[in-house]
Every structure is written in structure tokens, then in C-alpha cells.
N, C-alpha and C positions, 0 to 999 in steps of 0.2 A: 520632384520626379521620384526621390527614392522614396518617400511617404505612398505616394500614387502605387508604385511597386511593392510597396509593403500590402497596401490597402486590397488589392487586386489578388494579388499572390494567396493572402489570409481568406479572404471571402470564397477564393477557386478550391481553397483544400477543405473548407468548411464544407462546400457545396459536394465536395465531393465523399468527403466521407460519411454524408447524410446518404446519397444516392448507394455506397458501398451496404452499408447498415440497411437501408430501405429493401433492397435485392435480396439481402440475406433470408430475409420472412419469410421467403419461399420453404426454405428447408424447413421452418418450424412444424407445419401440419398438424395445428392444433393440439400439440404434444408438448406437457412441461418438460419430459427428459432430452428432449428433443432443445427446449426453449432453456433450461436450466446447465446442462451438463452439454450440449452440441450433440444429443444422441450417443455419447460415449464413444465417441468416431475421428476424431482428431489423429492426424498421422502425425509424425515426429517434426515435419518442418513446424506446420501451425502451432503443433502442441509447443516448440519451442519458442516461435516468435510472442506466442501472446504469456507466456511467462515470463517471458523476458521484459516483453511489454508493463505487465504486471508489476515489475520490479522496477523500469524506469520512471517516475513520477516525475513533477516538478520539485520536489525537494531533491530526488537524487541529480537533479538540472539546475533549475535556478537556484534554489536552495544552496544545493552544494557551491555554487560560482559564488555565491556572498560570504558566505565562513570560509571559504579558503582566502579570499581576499582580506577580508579582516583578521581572521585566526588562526590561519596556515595551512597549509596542503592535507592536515589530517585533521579538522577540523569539520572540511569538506568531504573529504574524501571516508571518510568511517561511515558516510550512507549508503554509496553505491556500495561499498567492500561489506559491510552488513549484509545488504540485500543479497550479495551472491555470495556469502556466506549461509545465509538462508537456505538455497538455492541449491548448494553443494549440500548441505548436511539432509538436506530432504530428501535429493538423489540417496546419498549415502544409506539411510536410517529409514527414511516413509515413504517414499514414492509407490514403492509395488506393496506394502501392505497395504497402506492407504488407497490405492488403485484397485486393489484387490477387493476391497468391503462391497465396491458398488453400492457408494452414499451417492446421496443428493447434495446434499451440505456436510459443514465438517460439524454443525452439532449433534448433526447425525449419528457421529461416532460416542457422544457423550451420553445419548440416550440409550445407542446400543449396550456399552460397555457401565454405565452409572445411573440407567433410569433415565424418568420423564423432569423430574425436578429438578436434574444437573442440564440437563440437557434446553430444559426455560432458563435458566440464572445464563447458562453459558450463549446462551442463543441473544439474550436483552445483553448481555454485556457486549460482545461485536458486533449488535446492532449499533449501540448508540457510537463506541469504539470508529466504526465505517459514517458514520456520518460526519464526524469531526474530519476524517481521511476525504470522502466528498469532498467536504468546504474545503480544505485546505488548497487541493486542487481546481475548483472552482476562484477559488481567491487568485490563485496563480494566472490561471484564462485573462479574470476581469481586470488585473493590474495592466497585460500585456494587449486586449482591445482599448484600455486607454489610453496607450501610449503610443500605437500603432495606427490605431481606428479613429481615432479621437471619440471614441465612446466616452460616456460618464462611467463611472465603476461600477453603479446599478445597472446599467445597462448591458456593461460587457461579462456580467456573473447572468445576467437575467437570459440574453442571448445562449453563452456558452451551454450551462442547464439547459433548456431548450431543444439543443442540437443534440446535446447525448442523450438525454431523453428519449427522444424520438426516434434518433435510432437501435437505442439499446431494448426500447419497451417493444420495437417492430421483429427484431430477430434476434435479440436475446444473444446466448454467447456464441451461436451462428456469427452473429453481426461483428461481437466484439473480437474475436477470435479472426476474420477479415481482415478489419478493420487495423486492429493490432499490427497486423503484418506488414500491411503497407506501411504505418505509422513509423514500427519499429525501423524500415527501409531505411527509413528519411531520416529519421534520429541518428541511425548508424555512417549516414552520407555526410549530413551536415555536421557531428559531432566532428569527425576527422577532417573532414574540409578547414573547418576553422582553426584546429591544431596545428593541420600542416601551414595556412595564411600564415597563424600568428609567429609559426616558428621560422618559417622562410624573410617574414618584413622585418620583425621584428627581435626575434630570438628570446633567451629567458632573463628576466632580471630578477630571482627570488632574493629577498633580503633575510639576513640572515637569522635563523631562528624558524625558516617560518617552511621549509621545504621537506620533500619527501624526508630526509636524513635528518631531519631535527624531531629525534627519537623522544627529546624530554617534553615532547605532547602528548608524547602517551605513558608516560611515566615520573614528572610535574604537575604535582594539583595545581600550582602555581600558574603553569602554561596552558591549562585548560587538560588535563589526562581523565578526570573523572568525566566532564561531559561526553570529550569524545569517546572511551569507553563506553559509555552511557547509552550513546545515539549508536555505534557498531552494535552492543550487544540486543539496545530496544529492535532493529532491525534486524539481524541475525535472530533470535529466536521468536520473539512476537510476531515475524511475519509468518510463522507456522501455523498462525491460526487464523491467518487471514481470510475472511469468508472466498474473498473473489481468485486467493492463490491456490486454494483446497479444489475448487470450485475447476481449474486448468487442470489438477491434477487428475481428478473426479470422470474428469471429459479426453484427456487420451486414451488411445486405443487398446493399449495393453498396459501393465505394471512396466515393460520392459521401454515403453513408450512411454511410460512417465519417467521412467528414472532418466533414462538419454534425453529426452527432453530438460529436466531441472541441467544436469551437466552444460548442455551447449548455453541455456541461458544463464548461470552462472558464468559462464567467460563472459558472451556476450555482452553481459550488466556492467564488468568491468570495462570492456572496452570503450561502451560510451559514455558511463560514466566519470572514470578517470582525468580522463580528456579537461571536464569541465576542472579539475580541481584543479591539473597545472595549467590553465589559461590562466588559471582567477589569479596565480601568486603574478603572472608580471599585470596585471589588469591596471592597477592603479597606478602602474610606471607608462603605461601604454597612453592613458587617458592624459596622465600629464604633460607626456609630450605632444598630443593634440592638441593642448590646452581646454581638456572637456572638464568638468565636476560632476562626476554623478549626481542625479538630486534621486535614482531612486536603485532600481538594482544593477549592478557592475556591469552584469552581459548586457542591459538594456543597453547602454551607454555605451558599450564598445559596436554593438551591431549598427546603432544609428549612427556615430561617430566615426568609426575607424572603418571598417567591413563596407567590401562592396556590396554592393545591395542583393544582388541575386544570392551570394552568400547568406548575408544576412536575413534576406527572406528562410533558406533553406532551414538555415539554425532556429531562427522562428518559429517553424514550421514544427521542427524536430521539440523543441518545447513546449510547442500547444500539442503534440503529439502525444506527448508524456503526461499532460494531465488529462486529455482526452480518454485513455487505454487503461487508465488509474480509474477516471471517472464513472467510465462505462462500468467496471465490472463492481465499485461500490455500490452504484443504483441498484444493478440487476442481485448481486449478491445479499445486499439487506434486505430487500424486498424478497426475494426466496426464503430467507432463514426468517422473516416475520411471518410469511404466509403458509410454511412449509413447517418451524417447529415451535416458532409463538403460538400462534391458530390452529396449529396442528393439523392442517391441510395435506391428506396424503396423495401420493400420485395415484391416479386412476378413479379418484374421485369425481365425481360429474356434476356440472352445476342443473339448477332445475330447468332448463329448458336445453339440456343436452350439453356437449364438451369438459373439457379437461380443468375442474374447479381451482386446482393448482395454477394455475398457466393465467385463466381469469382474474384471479384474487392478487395475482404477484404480479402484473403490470397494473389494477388498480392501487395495490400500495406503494408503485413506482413513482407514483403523480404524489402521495406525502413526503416519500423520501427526499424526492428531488426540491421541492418546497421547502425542507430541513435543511437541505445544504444549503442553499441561496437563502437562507436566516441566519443559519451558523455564517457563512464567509462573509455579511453582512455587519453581522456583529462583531465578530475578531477577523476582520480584515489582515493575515497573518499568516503565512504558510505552514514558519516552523511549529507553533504551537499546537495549532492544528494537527499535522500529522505524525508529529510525534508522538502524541499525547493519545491518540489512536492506537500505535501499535504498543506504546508504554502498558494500555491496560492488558493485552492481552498477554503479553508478556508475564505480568505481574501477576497473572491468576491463574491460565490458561495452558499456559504449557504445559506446565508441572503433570497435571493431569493427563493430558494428551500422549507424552513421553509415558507416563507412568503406566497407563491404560494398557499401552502398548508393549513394555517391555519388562513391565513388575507386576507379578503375577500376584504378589500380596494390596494392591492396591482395595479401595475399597470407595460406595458411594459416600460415604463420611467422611474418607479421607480426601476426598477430590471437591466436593461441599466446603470443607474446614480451611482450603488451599484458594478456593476459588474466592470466599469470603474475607479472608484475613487480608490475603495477596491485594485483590483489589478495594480494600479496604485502606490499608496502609496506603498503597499509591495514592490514590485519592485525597487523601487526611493529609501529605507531604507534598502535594500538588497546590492543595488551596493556603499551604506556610508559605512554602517557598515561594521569593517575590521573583525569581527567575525559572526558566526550563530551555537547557540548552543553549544559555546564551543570550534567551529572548525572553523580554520583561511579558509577565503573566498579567494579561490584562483579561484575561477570561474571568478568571475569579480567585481572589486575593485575599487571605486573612491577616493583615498586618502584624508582627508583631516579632519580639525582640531574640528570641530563640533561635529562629531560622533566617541567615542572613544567604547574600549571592554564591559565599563561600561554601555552602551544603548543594549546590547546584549541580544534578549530576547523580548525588548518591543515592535518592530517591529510586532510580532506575535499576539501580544497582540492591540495594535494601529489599524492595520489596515482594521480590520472584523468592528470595531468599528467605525472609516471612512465609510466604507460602508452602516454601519446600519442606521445611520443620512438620509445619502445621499438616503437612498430605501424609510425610512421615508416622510423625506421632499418633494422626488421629487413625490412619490405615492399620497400622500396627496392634492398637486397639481393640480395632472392630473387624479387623479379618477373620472370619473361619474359614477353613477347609474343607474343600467339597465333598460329598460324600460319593460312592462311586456309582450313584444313581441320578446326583447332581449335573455332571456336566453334560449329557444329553439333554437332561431339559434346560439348561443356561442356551443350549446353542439353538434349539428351536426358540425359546423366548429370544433371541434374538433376530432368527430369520422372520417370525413373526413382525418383530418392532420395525426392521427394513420395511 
């Protein structure tokens, strides 16, 4: 019966947020900005739910339920609190300048402010960065159709892909911006539903060491302090350069529309994410007195086990939710920044037989994208690595610049080059030593060897944005001159031009 209710339940919210996505098309009319940015028309509810969206994935879900269960409430929890840290400093710091530029993408600002050459390194690096973030959440889908659907794993990543696909390539961030909203509903219903179940049947059983107030996790190398730093700060600033977060920001209505927007979904983030980390600390006392053994991840095992089923659908629901809202805006967002500032496709381009060249070219490289992700989640079968290791590189090259661009006025294209290069270069080089990231064994790609043991696990994240900060430093300082006072008028058409 509760399988049947699982089965039923999944298939009706599937159907239905294909039919949500499919309607959206309408509003496109042949128009990339329209298909790209929603027309730059987002009022403050949307603009908030699908940021928020944005921010709930299945790492800040499933994700986070499995490391607080094994490695304590802040373990887990340094994802969501990342993301709407995120969230708050973007309100704070970028929202209305960044709203203000009237980009298409965010490497758009790299082009404007550092040229065409920072603006290709930075464009292929969150491409490939969004694809690992794809699969990651594709991975998340196909674990949860085989254990619900009795799909094969192939089947339930080849399905999932499929459905966002289709409706993401139909109406663009129309659709996802919808879709988000309902999504996000449901995430915020079943998150708390199940909080208040488990606290009412059951109440808390945290063992010691492992709960909100066990401060030495984040200040014990011992207890895990450097990864979880690691994973708040990789998500806290790497998510600023998020193609599909910029991409929300890009598409509300005002600057003032974007900033109260990032604020409500910062709480937001917290609230349904939170949730998951105190379930996860009594999860394993819960299951034992059902007499359950996990064989895969914590929540799977308490939804099927303990949880009424209509719940359990709900919370379901609210997890395929989070990697759906995640999914959609990877497609659409890589595919724009390939076709948009790899290929250099500008808006109002026309293809040869009429319409909007932009708009054509970025749903056909919607169909490689999504092909990438069902390879990658294929291959590393693995949430955390996946999308960690996404926001880790943009982090590590990308900020720096992006901040700098904005608020340091000595910056330079050499020094944003030197920053972009070292940064994720060292990541990369500390990625393929180290035989762990975050906790979880690096089975993507692994150079064995005696130097870098589990115990470096962590500082990587930490190291290598800090590489690049020197290197933006030193190399801008350098090669900075001083405008002349004939200079900065032609800087600023050269740059309404580059728009």
C-alpha cells in the first residue's frame, strides 16, 4: 500500500510540474531575455521563492540528513546556513548593483569590468563547475526513483533529466521561476510536518558531542571543524557566482526587488533546511527502535519505516523538489553562459531563417548539457562530491574578482587572470591528493600518494580562494594605472557597448 502511495504520489507531482513548465512557454515569445532572465519581471514573491529554491538542493536535504547523522548537527547543517549566508551577504553587498548592470549572465560582468578573455576562463570554469552541481542532483533523483519507483539507477537519473529538460528548454526561467514556487511550497510543508511528527512521537535523543551546542565542530580539527568550515564557507561565497543564483538576481524587477528578495530567502533556507539536521541527530535512535538498519540514506529509511505515508510522500516530494529547482536552473544557466559568452551569441542576434539566435542555440546546447549530467551522476554516483566540488571551484577563483571588480577600484584584468588561474589551479592540484573531500572518499579522481593524508581534508577549501586573493592583490597592484581624465568616459561606453 505505502509503496503504491509512494508510486502514485511521485508520478502525479512529476506530471505535474512538466504540465507547470510546459504553460510557462507561453510567456517566452521567441525572446532570449525573456527565456534567459524571465523578462526582468519577477515580483518580490517569485523573485524570493525561486531563490530560495535555488538554495535548497538535495545536499542542503538529503545531504545534510546523512552528516548530521554521522557527524553531528553541524556537519549537516553548515549547508543550508552557507547558502543563506550566501543569500544575506548578496542582499547586503550585490543585489541592487548587480541588478542594476542589466546582465544576462554573471560572466557578463567579467567581460564588462576585465574583458573578453576573463570573461571565457570565467564562463568554461562554471560551466564545467554547473555540471558536476547537475549530476550531483540528478544523482540524488535516481537513488530516490529506486527506492520508491523500483526503477534501476539508470533509469531513474535517465527519467529524472528527461523531465527537467523538457520543461526547462520549453519556458526557460518562466518555467523554473513557477515551478520553484510550488516546489518550494512543498519543501516548506513537508520539511516542518515531519519536525513536528518526529518531535511529538518521538522527541530528541542527541548523543553527546554531536548537537547544536557541541561547539568543538567547529573549532576541533579533531571533530571535523575544518570540513565543516570548509562546506559553510565553499557555500557561503562560491554560491555568488552561481550561474543559475546571478541568473534570479538578473530577473527581478528592481535592485530593491532583488535585495528583499535574497533577505526573505535567506530565512527561508534556514527554515527548511534546519529541520533536516535536528531530525538526522535522533534518526539513528529512531530507526533502532523500529528495529530498521539503514542500507542507504537515513531519511530514506525513516520515510519508509517510521512516517505515515502521506507524510512521507509529502517529504518526498519536498526532496525531489530540491533537486528539481537546483536542476532546472543548472541546464538552463550553462547552456546560456555557453551560448551567450563561450560562442559569444548576443541578444538580438537572428538566426538565418529569422528569430532570436540566442534563445535557438541555448536550448540546442541544453540537450549536451543535460547528456553531461546523466555521464557525470553516472560515473560518480555521489551527491557530496558532486556538488561541492562545484561551488569549491568558483569559490577558489571567482569571487575574489567578482568582489574586487565591484568594490576595488585598483583591481585590474591581470589581476583577476592571476587570481582566477592560481586559485583554481591550486584547488584542482589539492582535489586530485587529497583521497577525501568533505567527508566523502574522492572516487572521481585520485592521485595516491603519501603527503596528503584524510587529516588535510577540508583545508583545501579553505587554502585556495586565499592563493588567489595574494595573487589578484599583487598582480592588480602591478599593473594598475590611473585613468586619465579622458579615460573614464570612454571605459563606460566601452562598456555599454560590451552589454
Amino acid at each position: 500500500m505505502e509503496h503504491t502511495v509512494f508510486s502514485w504520489g511521485i508520478v502525479t507531482f512529476l506530471l505535474g510540474t512538466l504540465g507547470i513548465g510546459v504553460w510557462a512557454s507561453k510567456q517566452i515569445k521567441g525572446d532570449s531575455v525573456n527565456f534567459l532572465v524571465a523578462g526582468r519581471g519577477l515580483a518580490l514573491p517569485l523573485a524570493a521563492a525561486t531563490l530560495m529554491a535555488q538554495s535548497i538542493d538535495s545536499n542542503a536535504t538529503l545531504g545534510n540528513t546523512d552528516l548530521s547523522a554521522e557527524f553531528g548537527f553541524w556537519a549537516g547543517a553548515a549547508l543550508p546556513i552557507g547558502l543563506s549566508l550566501c543569500l544575506f551577504l548578496t542582499a547586503t553587498f550585490l543585489a541592487k548593483p548587480m541588478n542594476r548592470m542589466g546582465l544576462i549572465t554573471i560572466p557578463d560582468f567579467y567581460r564588462v569590468k576585465y574583458g573578453r578573455t576573463v570573461e571565457l576562463i570565467a564562463a568554461c570554469i562554471m560551466s564545467v563547475s554547473f555540471s558536476f552541481l547537475l549530476a550531483g542532483n540528478l544523482v540524488a533523483g535516481g537513488f530516490m526513483f529506486q527506492t520508491f519507483l523500483g526503477m534501476s539507477y539508470v533509469g531513474g537519473i535517465t527519467l529524472l533529466a528527461t523531465l527537467v529538460f523538457a520543461y526547462t528548454v520549453s519556458g526557460g526561467l518562466f518555467a523554473v521561476a513557477y515551478t520553484d514556487a510550488i516546489q518550494i511550497l512543498i519543501a516548506l510543508v513537508g520539511t516542518l510536518g515531519l519536525l513536528v511528527y518526529v518531535l511529538v512521537n518521538f522527541g530528541l535523543d542527541i548523543a553527546p558531542g554531536t548537537g547544536p551546542l557541541a561547539f568543538e565542530q567547529l573549532t576541533l580539527v579533531s571533530s571535523g571543524a575544518a570540513v565543516n568550515w570548509a562546506s559553510l564557507l565553499a557555500l557561503g561565497f562560491g554560491n555568488m557566482v552561481a550561474i543559475d543564483f546571478m541568473a534570479r538576481i538578473f530577473a527581478a524587477e528592481s535592485p530593491e526587488t532583488a535585495q528583499k528578495a535574497c533577505y526573505v530567502a535567506s530565512a527561508g533556507t534556514l527554515i527548511v533546511g534546519i529541520p533536516f539536521s535536528i531530525i538526522a541527530l535522533s534518526a539513528n535512535s529512531i530507526l533502532e527502535q523500529a528495529g530498521v538498519v539503514a542500507e542507504g540514506p537515513v531519511l530514506f529509511a525513516l520515510l519508509q519505516n517510521v512516517v505515515p505515508p502521506v507524510l512521507g510522500l509529502l517529504v518526498l516530494a519536498a526532496i525531489l523538489s530540491a533537486s528539481l529547482s537546483t536542476a532546472d536552473g543548472a541546464i538552463l544557466g550553462t547552456s546560456s553562459v555557453l551560448a551567450h559568452n563561450v560562442f559569444g551569441i548576443r541578444h538580438g542576434a537572428t538566426h538565418g531563417g529569422g528569430g532570436d539566435r540566442l534563445l535557438i542555440v541555448t536550448r540546442l546546447v541544453a540537450i549536451v548539457i543535460t547528456l553531461l549530467g546523466v555521464f557525470l551522476g553516472l560515473r560518480v554516483p555521489q551527491t557530496g562530491v558532486l556538488l561541492l566540488l562545484g561551488f569549491d571551484l568558483g569559490f577558489a577563483g571567482l569571487v575574489v574578482p567578482l568582489l574586487g571588480g565591484l568594490f576595488w577600484e585598483r583591481s585590474t584584468r591581470q589581476g583577476a587572470l592571476a587570481c582566477i588561474i592560481a586559485g583554481s589551479i591550486t584547488r584542482l592540484t589539492l582535489f586530485a591528493l587529497v583521497p577525501t573531500m568533505f567527508g566523502i572518499d574522492n572516487t572521481l579522481f585520485h592521485i595516491p600518494n603519501a603527503l596528503f593524508t584524510t587529516d588535510f581534508d577540508g583545508f583545501p577549501t579553505l587554502i585556495s580562494p586565499i592563493v588567489g586573493l595574494v595573487a589578484f592583490v599583487v598582480v592588480s597592484r602591478q599593473t594598475y594605472k590611473p585613468l586619465t581624465v579622458e579615460q573614464p568616459q570612454a571605459k563606460l561606453r566601452e562598456k555599454a557597448r560590451a552589454l
